[in-house]
C-alpha positions as CSV (number, residue, x, y, z in Angstrom):
1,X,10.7,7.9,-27.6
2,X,7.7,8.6,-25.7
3,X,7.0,11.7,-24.4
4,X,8.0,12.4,-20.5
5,X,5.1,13.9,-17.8
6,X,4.7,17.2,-18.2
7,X,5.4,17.5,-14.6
8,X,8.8,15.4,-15.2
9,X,10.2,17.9,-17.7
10,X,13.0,19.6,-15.9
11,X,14.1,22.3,-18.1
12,X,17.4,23.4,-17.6
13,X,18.7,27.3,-17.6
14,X,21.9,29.4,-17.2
15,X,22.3,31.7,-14.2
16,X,25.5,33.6,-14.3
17,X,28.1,31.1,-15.7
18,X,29.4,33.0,-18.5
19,X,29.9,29.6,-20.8
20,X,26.5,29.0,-20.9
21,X,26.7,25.8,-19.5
22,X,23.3,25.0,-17.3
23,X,23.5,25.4,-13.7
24,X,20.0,26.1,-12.6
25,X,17.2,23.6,-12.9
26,X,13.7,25.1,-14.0
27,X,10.9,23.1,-12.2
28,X,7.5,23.3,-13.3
29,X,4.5,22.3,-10.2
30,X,1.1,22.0,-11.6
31,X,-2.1,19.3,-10.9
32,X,-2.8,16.6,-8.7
33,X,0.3,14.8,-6.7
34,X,-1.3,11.6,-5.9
35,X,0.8,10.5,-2.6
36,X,2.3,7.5,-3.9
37,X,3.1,6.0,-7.4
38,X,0.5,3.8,-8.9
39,X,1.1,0.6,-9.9
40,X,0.6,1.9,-13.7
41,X,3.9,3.8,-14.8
42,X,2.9,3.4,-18.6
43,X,-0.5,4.8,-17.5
44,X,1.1,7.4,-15.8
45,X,2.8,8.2,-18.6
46,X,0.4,8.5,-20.9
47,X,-1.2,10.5,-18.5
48,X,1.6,12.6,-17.7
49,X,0.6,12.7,-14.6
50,X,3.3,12.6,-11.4
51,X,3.0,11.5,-7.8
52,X,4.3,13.4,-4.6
53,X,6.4,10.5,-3.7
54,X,8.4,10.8,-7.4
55,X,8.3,14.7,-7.1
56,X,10.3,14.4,-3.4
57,X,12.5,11.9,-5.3
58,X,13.3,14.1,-7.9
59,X,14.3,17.7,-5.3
60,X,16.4,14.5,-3.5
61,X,18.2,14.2,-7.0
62,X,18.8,18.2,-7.2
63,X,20.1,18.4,-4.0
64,X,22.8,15.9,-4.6
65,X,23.5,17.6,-7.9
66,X,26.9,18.9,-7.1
67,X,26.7,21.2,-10.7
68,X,23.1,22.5,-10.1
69,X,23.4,26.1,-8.3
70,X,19.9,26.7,-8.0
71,X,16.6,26.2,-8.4
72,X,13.1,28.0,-10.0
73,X,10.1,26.5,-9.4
74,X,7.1,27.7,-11.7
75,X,3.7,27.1,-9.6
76,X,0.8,26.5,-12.0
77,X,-2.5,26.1,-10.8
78,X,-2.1,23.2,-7.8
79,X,-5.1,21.3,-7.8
80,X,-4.2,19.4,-4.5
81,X,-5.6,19.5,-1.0
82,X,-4.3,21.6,1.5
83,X,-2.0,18.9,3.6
84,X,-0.6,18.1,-0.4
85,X,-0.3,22.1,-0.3
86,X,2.1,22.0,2.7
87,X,4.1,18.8,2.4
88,X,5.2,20.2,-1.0
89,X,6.2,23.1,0.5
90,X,8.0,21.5,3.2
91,X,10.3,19.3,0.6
92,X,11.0,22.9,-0.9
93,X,12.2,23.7,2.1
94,X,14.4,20.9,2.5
95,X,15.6,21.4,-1.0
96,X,16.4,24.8,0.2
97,X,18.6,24.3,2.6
98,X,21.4,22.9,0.3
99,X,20.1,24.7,-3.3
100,X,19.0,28.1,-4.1
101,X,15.4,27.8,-4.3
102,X,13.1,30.2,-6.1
103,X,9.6,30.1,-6.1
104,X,7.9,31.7,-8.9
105,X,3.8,32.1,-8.7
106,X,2.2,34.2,-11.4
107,X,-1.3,32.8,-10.1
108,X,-1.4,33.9,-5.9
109,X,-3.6,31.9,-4.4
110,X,-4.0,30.1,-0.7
111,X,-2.0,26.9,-1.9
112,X,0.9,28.4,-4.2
113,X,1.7,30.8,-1.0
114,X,1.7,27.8,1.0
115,X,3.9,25.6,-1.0
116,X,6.2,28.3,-1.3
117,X,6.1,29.2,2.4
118,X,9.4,28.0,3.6
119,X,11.7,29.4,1.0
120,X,13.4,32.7,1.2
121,X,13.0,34.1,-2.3
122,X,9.1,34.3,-3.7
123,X,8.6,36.2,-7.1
124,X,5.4,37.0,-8.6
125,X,5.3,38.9,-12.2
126,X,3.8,42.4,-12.5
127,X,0.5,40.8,-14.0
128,X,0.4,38.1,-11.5
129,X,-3.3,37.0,-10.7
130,X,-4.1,37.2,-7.1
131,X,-6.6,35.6,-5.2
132,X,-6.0,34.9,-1.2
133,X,-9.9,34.7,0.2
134,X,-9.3,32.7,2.6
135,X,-10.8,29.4,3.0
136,X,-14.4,28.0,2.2
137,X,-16.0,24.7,2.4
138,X,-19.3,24.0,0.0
139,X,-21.3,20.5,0.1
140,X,-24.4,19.9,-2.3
141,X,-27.4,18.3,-0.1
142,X,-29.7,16.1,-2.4
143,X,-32.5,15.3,-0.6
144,X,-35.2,18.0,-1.2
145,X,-34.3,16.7,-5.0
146,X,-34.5,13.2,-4.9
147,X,-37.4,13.6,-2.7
148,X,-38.9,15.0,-5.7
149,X,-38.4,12.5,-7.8
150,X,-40.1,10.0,-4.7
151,X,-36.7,8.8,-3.5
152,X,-35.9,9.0,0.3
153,X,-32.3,8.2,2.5
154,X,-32.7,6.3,5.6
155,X,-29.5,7.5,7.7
156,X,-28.9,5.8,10.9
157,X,-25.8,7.2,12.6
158,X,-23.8,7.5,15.5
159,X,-23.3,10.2,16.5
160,X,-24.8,14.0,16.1
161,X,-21.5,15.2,13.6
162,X,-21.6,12.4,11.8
163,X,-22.5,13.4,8.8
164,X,-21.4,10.8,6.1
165,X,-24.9,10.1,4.9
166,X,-26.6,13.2,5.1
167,X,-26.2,15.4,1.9
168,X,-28.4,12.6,0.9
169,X,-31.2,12.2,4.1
170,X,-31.2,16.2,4.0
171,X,-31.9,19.3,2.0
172,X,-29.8,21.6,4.1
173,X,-26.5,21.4,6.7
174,X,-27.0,20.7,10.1
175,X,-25.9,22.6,13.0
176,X,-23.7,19.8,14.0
177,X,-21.5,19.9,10.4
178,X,-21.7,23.5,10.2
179,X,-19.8,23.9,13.5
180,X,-17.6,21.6,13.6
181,X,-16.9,22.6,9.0
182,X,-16.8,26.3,10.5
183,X,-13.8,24.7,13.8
184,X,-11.7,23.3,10.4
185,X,-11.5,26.3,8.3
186,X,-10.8,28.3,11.2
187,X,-8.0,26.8,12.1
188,X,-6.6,25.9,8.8
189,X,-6.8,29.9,8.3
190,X,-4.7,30.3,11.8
191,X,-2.0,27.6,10.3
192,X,-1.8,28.8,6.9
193,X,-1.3,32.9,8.7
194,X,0.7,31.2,10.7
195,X,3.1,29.1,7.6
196,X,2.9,31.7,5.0
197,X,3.3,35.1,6.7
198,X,5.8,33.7,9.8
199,X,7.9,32.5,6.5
200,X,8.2,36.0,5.0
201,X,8.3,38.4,8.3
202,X,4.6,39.9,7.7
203,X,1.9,41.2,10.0
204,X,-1.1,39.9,8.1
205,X,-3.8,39.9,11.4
206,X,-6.5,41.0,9.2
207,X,-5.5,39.6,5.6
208,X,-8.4,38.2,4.7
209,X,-10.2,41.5,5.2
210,X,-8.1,43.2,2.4
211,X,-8.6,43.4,-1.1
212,X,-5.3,42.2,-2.4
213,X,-5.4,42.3,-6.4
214,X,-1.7,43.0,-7.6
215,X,2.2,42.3,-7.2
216,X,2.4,45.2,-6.1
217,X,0.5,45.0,-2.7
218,X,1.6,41.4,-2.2
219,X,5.3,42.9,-2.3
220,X,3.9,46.0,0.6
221,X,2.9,43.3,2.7
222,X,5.8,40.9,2.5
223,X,3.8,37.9,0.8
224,X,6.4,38.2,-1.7
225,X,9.9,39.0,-1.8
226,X,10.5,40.4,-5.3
227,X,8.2,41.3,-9.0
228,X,9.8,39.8,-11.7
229,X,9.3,37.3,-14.5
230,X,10.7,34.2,-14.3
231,X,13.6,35.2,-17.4
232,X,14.4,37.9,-15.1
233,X,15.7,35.3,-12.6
234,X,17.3,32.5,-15.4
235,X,18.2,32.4,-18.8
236,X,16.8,29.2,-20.4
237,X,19.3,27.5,-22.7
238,X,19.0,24.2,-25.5
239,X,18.0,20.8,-23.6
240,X,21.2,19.2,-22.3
241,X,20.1,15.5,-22.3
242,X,22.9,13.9,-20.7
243,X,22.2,16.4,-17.7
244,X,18.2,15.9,-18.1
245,X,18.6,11.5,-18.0
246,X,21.1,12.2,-15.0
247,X,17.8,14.1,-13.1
248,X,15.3,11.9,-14.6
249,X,16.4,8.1,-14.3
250,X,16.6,6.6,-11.3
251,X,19.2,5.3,-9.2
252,X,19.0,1.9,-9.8
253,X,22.4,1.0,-7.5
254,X,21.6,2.5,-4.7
255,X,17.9,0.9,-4.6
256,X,19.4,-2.2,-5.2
257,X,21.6,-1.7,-2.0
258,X,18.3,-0.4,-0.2
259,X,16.3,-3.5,-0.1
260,X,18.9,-5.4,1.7
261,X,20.2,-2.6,4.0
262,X,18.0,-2.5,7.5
263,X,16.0,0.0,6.7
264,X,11.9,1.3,7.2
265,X,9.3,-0.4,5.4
266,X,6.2,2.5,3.8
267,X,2.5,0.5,3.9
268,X,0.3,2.8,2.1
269,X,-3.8,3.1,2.9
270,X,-5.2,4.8,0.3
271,X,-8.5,5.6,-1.0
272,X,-11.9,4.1,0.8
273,X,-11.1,0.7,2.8
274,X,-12.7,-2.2,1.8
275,X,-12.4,-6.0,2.9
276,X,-10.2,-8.2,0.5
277,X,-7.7,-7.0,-1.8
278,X,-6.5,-3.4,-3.1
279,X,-8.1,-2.6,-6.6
280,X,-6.3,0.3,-8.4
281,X,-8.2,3.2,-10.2
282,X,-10.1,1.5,-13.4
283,X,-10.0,3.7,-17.0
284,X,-13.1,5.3,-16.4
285,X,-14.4,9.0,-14.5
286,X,-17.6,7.9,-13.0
287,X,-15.9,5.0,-11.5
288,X,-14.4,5.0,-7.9
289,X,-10.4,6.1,-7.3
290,X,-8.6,3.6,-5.8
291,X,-9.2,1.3,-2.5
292,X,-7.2,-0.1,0.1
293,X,-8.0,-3.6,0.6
294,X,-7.5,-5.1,4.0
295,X,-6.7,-8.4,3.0
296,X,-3.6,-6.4,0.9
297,X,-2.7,-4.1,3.7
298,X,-2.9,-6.7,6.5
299,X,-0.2,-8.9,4.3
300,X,2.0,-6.3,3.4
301,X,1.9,-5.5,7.3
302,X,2.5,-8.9,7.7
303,X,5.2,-9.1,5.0
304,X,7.3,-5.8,6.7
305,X,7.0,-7.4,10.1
306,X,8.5,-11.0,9.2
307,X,11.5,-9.0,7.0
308,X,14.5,-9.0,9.0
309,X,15.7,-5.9,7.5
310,X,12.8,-4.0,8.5
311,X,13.4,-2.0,11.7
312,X,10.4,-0.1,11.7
313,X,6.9,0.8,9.8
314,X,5.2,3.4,8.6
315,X,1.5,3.3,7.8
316,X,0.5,6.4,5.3
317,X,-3.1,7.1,5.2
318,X,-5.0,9.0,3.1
319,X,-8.2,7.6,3.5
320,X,-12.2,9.1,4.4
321,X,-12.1,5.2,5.7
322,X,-14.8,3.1,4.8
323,X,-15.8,-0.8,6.4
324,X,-15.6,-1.0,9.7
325,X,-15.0,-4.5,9.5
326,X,-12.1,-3.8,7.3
327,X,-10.8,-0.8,9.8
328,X,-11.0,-3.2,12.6
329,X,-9.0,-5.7,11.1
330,X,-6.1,-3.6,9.6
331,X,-6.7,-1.9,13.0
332,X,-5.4,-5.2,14.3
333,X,-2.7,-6.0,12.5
334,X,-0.7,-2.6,13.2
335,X,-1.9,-3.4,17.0
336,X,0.0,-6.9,16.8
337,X,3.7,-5.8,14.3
338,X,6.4,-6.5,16.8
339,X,8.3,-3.8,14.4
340,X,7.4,-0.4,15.9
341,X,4.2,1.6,13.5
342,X,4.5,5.2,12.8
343,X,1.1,6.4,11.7
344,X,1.2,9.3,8.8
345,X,-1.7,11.0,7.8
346,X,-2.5,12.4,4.2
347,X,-5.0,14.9,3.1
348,X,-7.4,13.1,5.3
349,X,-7.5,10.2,7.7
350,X,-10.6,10.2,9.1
351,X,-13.4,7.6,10.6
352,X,-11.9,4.1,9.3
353,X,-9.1,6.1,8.2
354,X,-8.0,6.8,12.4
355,X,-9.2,3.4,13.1
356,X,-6.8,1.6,10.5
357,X,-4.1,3.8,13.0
358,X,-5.6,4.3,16.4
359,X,-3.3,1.7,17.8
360,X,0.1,2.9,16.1
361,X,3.3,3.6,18.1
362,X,3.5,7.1,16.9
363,X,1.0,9.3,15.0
364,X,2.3,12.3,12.9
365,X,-0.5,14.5,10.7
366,X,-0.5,17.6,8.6
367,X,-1.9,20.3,10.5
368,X,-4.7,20.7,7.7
369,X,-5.0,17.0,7.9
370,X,-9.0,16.0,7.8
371,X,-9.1,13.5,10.9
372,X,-11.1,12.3,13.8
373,X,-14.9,11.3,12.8
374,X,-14.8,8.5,15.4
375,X,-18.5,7.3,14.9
376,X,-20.2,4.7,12.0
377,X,-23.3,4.9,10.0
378,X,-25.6,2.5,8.3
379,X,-28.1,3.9,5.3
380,X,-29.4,3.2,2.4
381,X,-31.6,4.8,-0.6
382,X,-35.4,3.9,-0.7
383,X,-37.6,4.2,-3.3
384,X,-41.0,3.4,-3.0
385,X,-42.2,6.8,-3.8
386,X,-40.3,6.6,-7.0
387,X,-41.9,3.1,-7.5
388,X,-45.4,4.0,-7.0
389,X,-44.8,7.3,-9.6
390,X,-43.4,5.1,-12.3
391,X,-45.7,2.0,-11.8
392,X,-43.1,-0.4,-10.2
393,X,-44.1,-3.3,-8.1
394,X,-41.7,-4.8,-5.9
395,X,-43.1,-7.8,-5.0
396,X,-41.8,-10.0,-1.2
397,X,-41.8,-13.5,-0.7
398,X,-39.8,-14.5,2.0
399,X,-38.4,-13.1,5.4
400,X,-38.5,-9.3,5.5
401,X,-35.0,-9.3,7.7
402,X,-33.5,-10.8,4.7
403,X,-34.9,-7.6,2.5
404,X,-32.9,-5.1,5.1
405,X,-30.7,-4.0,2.0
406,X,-33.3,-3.4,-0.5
407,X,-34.0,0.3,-1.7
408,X,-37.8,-0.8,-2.7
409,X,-38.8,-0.2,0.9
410,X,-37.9,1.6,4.4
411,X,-36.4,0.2,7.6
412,X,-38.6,-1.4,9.4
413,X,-38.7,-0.5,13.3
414,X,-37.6,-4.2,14.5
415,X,-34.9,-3.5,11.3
416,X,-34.1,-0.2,12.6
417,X,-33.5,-1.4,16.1
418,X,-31.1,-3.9,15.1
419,X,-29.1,-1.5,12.6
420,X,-29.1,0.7,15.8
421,X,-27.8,-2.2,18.2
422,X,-24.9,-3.0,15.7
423,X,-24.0,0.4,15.5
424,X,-23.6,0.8,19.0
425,X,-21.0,-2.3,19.3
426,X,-19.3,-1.2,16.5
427,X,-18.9,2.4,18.3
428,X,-18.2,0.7,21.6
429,X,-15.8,-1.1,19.8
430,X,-14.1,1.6,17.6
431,X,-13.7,4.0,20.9
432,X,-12.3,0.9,22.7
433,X,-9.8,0.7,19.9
434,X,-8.8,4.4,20.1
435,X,-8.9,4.5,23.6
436,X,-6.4,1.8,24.1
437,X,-4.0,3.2,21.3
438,X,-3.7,6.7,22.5
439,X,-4.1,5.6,26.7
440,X,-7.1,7.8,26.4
441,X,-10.1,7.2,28.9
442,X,-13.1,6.0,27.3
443,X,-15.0,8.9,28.2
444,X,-12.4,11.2,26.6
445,X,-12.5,9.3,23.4
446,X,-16.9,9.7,23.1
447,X,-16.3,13.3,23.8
448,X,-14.1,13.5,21.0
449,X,-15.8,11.5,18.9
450,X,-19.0,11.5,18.1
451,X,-18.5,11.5,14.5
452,X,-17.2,14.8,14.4
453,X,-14.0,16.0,12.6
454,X,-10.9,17.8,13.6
455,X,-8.1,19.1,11.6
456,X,-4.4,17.5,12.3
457,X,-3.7,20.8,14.4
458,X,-6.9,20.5,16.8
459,X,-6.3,16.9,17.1
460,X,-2.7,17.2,18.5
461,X,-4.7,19.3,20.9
462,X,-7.0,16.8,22.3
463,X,-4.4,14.0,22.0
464,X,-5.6,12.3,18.8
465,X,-2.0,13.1,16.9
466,X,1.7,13.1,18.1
467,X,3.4,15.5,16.2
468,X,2.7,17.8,13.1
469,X,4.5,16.8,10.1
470,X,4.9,15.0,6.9
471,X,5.8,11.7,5.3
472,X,9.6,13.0,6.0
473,X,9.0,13.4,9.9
474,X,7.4,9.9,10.4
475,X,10.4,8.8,8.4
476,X,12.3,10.2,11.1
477,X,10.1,9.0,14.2
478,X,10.3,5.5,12.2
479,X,14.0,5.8,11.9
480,X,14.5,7.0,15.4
481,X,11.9,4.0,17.4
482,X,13.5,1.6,14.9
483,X,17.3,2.9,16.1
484,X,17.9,3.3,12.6
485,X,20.6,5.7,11.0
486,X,18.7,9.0,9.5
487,X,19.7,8.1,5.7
488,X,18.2,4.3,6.4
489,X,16.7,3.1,2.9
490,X,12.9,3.1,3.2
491,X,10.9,0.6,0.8
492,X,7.0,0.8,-0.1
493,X,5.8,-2.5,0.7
494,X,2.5,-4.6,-0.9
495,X,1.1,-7.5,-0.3
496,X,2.8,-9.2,-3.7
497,X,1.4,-10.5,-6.6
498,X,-2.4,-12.9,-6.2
499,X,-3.6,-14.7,-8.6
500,X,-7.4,-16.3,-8.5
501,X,-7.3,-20.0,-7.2
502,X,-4.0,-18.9,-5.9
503,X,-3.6,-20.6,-2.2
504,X,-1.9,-18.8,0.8
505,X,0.0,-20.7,3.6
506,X,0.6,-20.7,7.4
507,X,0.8,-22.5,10.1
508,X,-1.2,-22.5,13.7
509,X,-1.9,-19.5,15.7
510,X,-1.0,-19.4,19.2
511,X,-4.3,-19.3,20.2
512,X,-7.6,-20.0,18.7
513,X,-9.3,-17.4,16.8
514,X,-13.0,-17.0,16.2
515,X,-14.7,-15.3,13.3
516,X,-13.5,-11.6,13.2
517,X,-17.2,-10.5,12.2
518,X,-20.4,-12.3,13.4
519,X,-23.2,-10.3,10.5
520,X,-22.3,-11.8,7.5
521,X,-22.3,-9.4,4.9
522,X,-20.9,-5.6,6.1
523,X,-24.0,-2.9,6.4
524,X,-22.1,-0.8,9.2
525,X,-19.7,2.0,7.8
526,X,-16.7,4.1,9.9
527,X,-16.8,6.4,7.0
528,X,-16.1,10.0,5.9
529,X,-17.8,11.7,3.3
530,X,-15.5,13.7,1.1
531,X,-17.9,15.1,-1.3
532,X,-17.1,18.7,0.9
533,X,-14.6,21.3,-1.4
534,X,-12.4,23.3,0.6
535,X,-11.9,26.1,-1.3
C-alpha cells in the first residue's frame, strides 16, 4: 500500500474516554497548501504533498464526525503566504465552532499565530521557539551584475510603481516600490495585530518592539492560552484504520449527488496567465509552476455558464497575471456569463490577475491579499556589451522592426515609441476595463493604478474589493446572488480533456467579431513580479 501524505496522516488519540477508544483527532499542518488539487494525485502522492482545498475537505469530514470530541492541530513550520496563513486559520475556526479545537505551535512565528488566531485554546511547549518580528519584504536587484558581465534591461513601463521589470533594469529599489512595499507591510502588520491579538484578548500596541523569546512571555501577554506539550493535551493510541479510511476517503455518494444538484461552479486562475491552454507544473525546479491558459479558463467559463445546474460562479485567482492579451480575454468572458461571477483572490491577484476579475459581480480578497498593479510593461534583456566582451557578431539582414525582440541590440527610438504607444492602449484599455467593473470613474481608476500595489485590506478602501474573506465567503456571496441554499454542492470546473488535431464546435455569434488582438505576437505584459519575500 502506498504510503499516505504526510500532511494526510491523521493520527488518532484518546482524551478522557476511559476504554481507550479514540475520540480526538491529531492533525499535523506543515508546508506549502497549494490552493487547489493538481491534476496529479499519484504525483501528489509521491510527493506527499496536500492542497488547501483537500485540507478544508478533510476539517469538513471532522466536523461531521459524530465520535470525534476534539481536535489538536500540531503547526510545523508553514511555508505558505500570508493570505494561505489566514484562510487556514479561518477553516479552524469553522472547525471550531462544532469540535474542540487545539492549536499546538512549538515554533511561534507570524503565520502559526495567525492560523491559530480564531480558536480559543493555543498551547506552546516550555521550549517553544519564538520568533514574531514582524513583517519584511526583500527583492534582489540584478542589474549592477549583469551590467558587469555587459548585459543591459530595457524596461518600458507604465506607470511610476510598476515595478515588474526592474530588479533587472536597476541595481537598487526605487522610491516608487519602496513606498508603496513599505504601505503593504504596514498594513498587513495592522491586520495581523488586529487577527491574532483581537482573538486572544491582548494589548499588543507595541509588540513588535519587544523581545519575545519564551512560552513564558507569550503566555504574560495572552498570545497563548496555556504551556504544555502536546501529550499533555491527548494520549496517542494504536492506528484504528477503519476510523482513519472513514477520515481519509472521500465521499464518493454525496459527490455523485453534487454534480447534478444546482449548485456553484469553482474556475480556478492559477499561476502566470498565458494565451492558449493551462499547462501544469512539469518534473523539474528551474522550470516555471503552473499557468492558467486562457483558452482553458475561457471554456471552463464557458462550460459553467451553459450547465443548467450551475446557479452561480466563482473565479479563484491566485495569479501575479501575466499577457495582457490573455487578461483581456478571460476579462471578457467573466464580463459576458449570464450566471452571476464572484471574484476570489488568493495570495496574490494582481496586474492581469485584477484584470482576469475587474468585471466580476462580486469581489472578495484576503486582507493580506497582493492586488492592484493596474499598469503593463514591455522589456527585454540586451546584450551587446556581453557580445562585444566575448567576440559575438550578431549580424542584420532585413527590417530592423522585425528584430524588436532580439536581446543582441537596444530599442530603437522609432521602436521605443511604438512599445510606448501600445502600452498606452493597453493601459487605456485595462483602466477602461476596471473602471466599468467596479462603476469607478476613469480618473479614480489611474489614480489607483499606476502599477502600484495594494493589499486586499487597502483595496476594499479605495473600492478595488467587496468584502474581506476567503474561498468560504465567495462561496457564500456565490450561493446568495445565485439564490442558492448555503450547503449547495460546489464543483471545480476545466475546460475538459484536448487533444492535438482535436476540433472544437459552435455556431454563429450574434454579432460579428473582429480579431481580439491587432500585434501579432504579445510583447505587452499586465504583470506582477513575485520574486519579493515577505518575511
Amino acid at each position: 500500500m502506498a504510503p499516505l501524505p504526510e500532511k494526510l496522516r491523521l493520527s488518532l488519540a484518546r482524551g478522557t474516554a476511559a476504554d481507550g477508544t479514540p475520540d480526538w483527532v491529531v492533525l499535523d499542518l506543515h508546508g506549502h497548501y497549494p490552493t487547489h488539487r493538481t491534476n496529479a494525485p499519484v504525483q501528489d502522492l509521491l510527493q506527499r504533498n496536500e492542497s488547501f482545498e483537500a485540507l478544508t475537505a478533510r476539517l469538513e469530514k471532522l466536523a461531521g464526525a459524530e465520535w470525534v470530541r476534539g481536535v489538536l492541530v500540531r503547526l510545523g513550520e508553514l511555508k505558505v503566504g500570508l493570505a494561505t496563513a489566514h484562510a487556514i486559520g479561518l477553516a479552524l475556526g469553522r472547525l471550531a465552532e462544532s469540535k474542540r479545537v487545539v492549536g499546538y505551535v512549538p515554533q511561534v512565528t507570524m503565520r502559526s499565530l495567525l492560523a491559530t488566531a480564531p480558536l480559543t485554546e493555543v498551547v506552546a511547549p516550555e521550549s517553544a521557539e519564538v520568533s514574531l518580528p514582524g513583517f519584511a519584504a526583500e527583492q534582489v536587484f540584478y542589474g549592477a551584475f549583469l551590467g558587469r558581465h555587459g548585459i543591459t534591461f530595457e524596461n518600458l513601463r507604465i506607470r511610476e510603481y510598476k515595478s515588474a521589470l526592474t530588479r533587472f533594469s536597476q541595481d537598487h529599489m526605487d522610491e516608487y516600490d519602496r513606498e508603496q512595499l513599505t504601505a503593504y507591510l504596514r498594513s498587513a502588520e495592522r491586520s495581523w495585530l488586529a487577527h491574532v491579538p483581537e482573538a486572544r484578548g491582548a494589548d499588543d500596541e507595541s509588540l513588535f518592539e519587544t523581545t519575545l523569546t519564551n512560552a513564558q512571555q507569550l503566555l504574560d501577554v495572552g498570545l497563548i492560552t496555556r504551556i504544555a506539550y502536546d501529550d499533555e493535551i491527548v494520549t496517542p493510541v494504536d492506528q484504528h484504520w477503519g476510523r482513519t479510511i472513514e477520515l481519509m476517503m472521500p465521499d464518493l455518494a454525496m459527490r455523485k449527488i453534487g454534480r447534478k444538484a444546482d449548485g456553484v461552479a469553482v474556475v480556478p486562475v492559477v499561476g502566470p496567465i498565458v494565451s492558449g491552454r493551462s499547462r501544469g507544473t512539469p518534473p523539474l525546479p528551474f522550470l516555471p509552476g503552473p499557468m492558467s491558459g486562457s483558452d482553458s479558463v475561457v471554456a471552463a467559463l464557458r462550460k459553467a455558464d451553459r450547465d443548467e445546474h450551475t446557479k452561480a460562479v466563482v473565479l479563484f485567482v491566485d495569479s501575479p497575471g501575466g499577457s495582457a492579451l490573455a487578461s483581456d480575454v478571460v476579462c471578457r468572458a467573466v464580463a459576458r456569463c449570464t450566471k452571476p461571477v464572484v471574484a476570489v483572490m488568493g495570495e496574490v491577484a494582481g496586474s492581469g490577475g485584477y484584470y482576469v476579475l475587474a468585471q466580476a459581480d462580486h469581489v472578495v480578497a484576503d486582507p493580506y491579499t497582493i492586488t492592484g498593479s493596474i499598469g503593463v510593461v514591455v522589456g527585454k534583456p540586451v546584450l551587446s556589451q556581453f557580445d562585444d566582451r566575448h567576440g559575438l557578431n550578431p549580424e542584420v539582414v532585413g527590417r530592423d522592426r522585425a528584430l524588436f525582440e532580439s536581446p543582441h541590440r537596444p530599442f530603437s527610438d522609432e521602436e521605443r515609441a511604438w512599445a510606448e504607444k501600445m502600452m498606452d492602449e493597453v493601459y487605456v484599455r485595462f483602466v477602461d476595463r476596471v473602471a466599468a467593473g467596479r462603476h469607478l470613474s476613469r480618473e479614480r481608476v489611474d489614480e489607483i493604478g499606476r502599477g502600484r500595489i495594494w493589499s486586499g485590506q487597502d483595496a476594499k478602501e479605495i473600492g478595488l474589493v467587496d468584502e474581506l474573506g476567503d474561498l468560504d465567503a465567495g462561496l457564500a456571496a456565490a450561493r446568495r446572488l445565485g439564490r442558492l441554499p448555503d450547503d449547495a454542492p460546489v464543483r471545480t470546473v476545466s475546460a475538459g480533456p484536448s487533444l492535438p488535431g482535436l476540433p472544437t464546435f459552435g455556431k454563429d455569434a450574434p454579432g460579428a467579431l473582429g480579431g481580439l488582438w491587432p500585434f501579432g505576437s504579445e510583447k505587452v505584459l499586465a504583470f506582477l513580479d513575485r520574486s519579493i519575500t515577505i518575511r
